[in-house]
N, C-alpha and C positions, 0 to 999 in steps of 0.2 A: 154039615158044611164041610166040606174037602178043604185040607191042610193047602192046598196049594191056592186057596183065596190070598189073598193080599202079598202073594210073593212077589219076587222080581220075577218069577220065569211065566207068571201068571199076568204079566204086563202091568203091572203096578211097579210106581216109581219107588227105589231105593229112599231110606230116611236121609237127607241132609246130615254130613259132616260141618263139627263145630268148626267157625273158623278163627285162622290160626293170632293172636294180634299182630298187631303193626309195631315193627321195629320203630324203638325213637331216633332222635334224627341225630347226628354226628355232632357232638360238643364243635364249635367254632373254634378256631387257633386263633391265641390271643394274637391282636395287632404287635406290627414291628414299628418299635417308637421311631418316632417322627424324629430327621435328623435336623439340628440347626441351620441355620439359613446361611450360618458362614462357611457352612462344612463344605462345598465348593467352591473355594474361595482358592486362587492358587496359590496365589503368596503365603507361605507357612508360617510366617513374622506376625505377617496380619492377623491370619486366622489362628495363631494365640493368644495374641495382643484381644481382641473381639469376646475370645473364649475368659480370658484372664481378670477381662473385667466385667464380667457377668453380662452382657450385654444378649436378650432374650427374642427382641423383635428389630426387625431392620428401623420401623420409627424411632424406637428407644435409640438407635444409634446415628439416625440422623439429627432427632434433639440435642447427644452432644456434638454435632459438628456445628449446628447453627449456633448454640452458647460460642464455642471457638471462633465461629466468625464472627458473633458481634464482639468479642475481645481482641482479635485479632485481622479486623476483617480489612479491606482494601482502604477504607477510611483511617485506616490505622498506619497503613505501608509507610515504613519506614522511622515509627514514631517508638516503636515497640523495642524493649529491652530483656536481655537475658542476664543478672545477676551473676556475676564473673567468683569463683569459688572461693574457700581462701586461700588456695593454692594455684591462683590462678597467677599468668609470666604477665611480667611490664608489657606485652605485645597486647595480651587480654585486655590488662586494665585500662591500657592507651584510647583503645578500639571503645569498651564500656564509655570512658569519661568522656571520649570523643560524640557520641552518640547523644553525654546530656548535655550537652552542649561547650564541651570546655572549647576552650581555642585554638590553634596550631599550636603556637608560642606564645612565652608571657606578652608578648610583645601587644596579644589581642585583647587584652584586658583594659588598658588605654585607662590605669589607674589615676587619680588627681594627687598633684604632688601640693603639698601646702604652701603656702608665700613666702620665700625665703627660704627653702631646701633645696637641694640640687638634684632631686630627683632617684638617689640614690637607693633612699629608702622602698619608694617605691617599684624601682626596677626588684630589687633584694625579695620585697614580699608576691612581686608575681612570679617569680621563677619557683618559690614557694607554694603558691596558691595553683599552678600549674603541675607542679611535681604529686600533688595531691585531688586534680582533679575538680579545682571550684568552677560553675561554672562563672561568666561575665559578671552575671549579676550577685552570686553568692560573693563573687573577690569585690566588689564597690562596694558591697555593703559591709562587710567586715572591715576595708580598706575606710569607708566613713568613719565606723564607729572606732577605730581605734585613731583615725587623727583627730578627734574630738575628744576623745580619753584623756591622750596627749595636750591637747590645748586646755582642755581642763585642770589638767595636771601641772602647765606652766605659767599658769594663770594665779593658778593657788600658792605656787613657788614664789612667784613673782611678787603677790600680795604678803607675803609672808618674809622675804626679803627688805620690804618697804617699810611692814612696820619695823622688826629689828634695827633697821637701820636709823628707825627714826627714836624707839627707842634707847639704843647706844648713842647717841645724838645727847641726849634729855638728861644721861645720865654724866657726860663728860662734860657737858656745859655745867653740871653742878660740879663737876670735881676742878673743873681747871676754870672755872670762871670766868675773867676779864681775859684771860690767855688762852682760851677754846680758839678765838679766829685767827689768832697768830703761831698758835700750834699748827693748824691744820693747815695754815700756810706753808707754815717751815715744812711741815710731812710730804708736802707737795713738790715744794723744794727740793728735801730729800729724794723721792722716789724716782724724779726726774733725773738726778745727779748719779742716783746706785743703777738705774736702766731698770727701775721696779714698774712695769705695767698695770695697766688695769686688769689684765687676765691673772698674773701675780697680785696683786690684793684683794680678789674674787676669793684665791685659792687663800689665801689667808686668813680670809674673812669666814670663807668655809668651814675651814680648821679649826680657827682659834675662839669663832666668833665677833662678831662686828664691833666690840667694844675693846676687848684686849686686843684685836689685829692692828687697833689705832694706837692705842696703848704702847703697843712694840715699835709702830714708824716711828712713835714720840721720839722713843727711847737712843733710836738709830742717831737723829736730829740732834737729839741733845746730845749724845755719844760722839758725834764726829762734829761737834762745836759750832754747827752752823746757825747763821743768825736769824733771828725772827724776820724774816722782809714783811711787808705790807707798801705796796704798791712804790713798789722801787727805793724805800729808804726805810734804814734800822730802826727799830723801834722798840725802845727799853721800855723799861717799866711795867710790862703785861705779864705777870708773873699768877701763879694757881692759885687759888688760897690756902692755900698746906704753906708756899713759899709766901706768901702775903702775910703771915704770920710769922712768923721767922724770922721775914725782915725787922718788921718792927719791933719783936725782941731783941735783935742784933741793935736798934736803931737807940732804945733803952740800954742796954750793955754797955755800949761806948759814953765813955768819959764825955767827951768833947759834942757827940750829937745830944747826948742827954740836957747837958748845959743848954744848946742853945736851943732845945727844948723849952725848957724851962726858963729862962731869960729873955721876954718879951725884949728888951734893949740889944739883945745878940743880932750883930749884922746878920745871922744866917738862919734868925729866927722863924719866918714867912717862909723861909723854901724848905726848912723842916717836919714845920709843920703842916706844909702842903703835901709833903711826898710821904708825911706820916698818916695823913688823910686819905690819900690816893691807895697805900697800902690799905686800909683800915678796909678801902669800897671792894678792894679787890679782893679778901678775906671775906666779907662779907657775900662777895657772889655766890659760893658755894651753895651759900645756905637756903637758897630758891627752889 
């Protein structure tokens, strides 16, 4: 067999070349992150404000603006307040109080003056209640409860007045006895005669107390000699029982009274021992 069997020039096909592999394919280029949705956003205030507070999806940022409107929303216009700092001007705080409803002027407050006042007080605490901000209804209701305080307060004075008085009463009727309503005549007398008032024996009464303040008119009465009256004409004999005793010691002392004390037959024996008697009762009052 000739060398030239199976060649190429013998017309036989060439052996197959290996083939060569296939390039892998080109690694992908990572994606370019997705920029935020407020990143075209022109306003730069905004679109920090957006950035600032984390704010991730346009929903997320529409949920807070609908929380904002229902706090704030058209149902609200003009109801809504902004807390004034603490360094906030009279012109702030004017505007703040004005908003929860203070007044113009005290004048708005249309306070209730109690029965018998001039109004004074009341004018005094809305220029107060104004300078601070109450509104209508915070100043009546403080403006109630302190004229009730008050009335409570002169209520309890007033009962407390009444009984002192009636106790100093209790107490002078035991000390001056038969002579308590012709003292308190004479004091009467007196105080009318010195220009002494009732607002003057208030202030006295005050002071000294409702027993010694009488104590001292006595004193004046007896001091400047005036006489016991009872109902237009003088009237002896009403003496304390401290002097009810006394007398009738002095009455025993004397010579001549004692006699006709003691001598049923003495022409003057009946009126001494009548006016020894009438001392005796009036001594004796105290002691009740």
């Amino acid at each position: 067999m000739s060398d030239d069997i199976g060649s190429v020039d013998a017309g036989n096909p060439a052996p197959a070349a290996e083939a060569a592999p296939e390039a892998a394919p080109a690694a992908a280029a990572p994606a370019a992150p997705a920029e935020p949705f407020y990143s075209k956003f022109q306003n730069e205030d905004l679109r920090g404000f957006v950035e600032n507070k984390g704010v991730k999806e346009p929903e997320q940022l529409a949920s807070m603006y609908h929380n904002l409107e229902k706090m704030f929303g058209a149902d609200k216009a003009g109801r809504t307040v902004t807390l004034p700092g603490p360094d906030a001007d009279p012109e702030a705080l004017g505007e703040f109080y004005g908003k929860l409803g203070r007044p113009e002027t005290p004048a708005g407050y249309e306070l209730p003056v109690p029965e018998g006042q001039d109004g004074a007080m009341a004018e005094w605490a809305g220029s107060v209640f104004h300078k601070h901000g109450l509104t209508p209804a915070q100043a009546k209701g403080v403006a109630a409860e302190w004229n009730e305080h008050v009335a409570s307060l002169t209520g309890a004075r007033q009962e407390a007045n009444e009984q002192s008085a009636a106790a100093a009463e209790t107490e002078l009727r035991r000390e001056w006895g038969a002579a308590f309503e012709q003292k308190m005549t004479g004091m009467d007398s007196t105080a009318a005669a010195l220009g002494i008032n009732n607002e003057h024996l208030l202030g006295l009464r005050s002071a000294m107390g409702p027993a010694a303040a009488l104590r001292f008119v006595d004193q004046l009465a007896t001091k400047l000699g005036e006489d016991m009256v009872v109902n237009g004409e003088s009237a002896e004999g009403a003496l304390t029982p401290s002097a009810a005793i006394e007398a009738m010691n002095a009455m025993w002392g004397d010579p001549e009274t004692y006699k006709a004390l003691m001598d049923r037959g003495h022409p003057k024996h009946k009126a001494m021992v009548a006016k020894k008697s009438a001392f005796a009762q009036q001594a004796a009052a105290g002691r009740g």
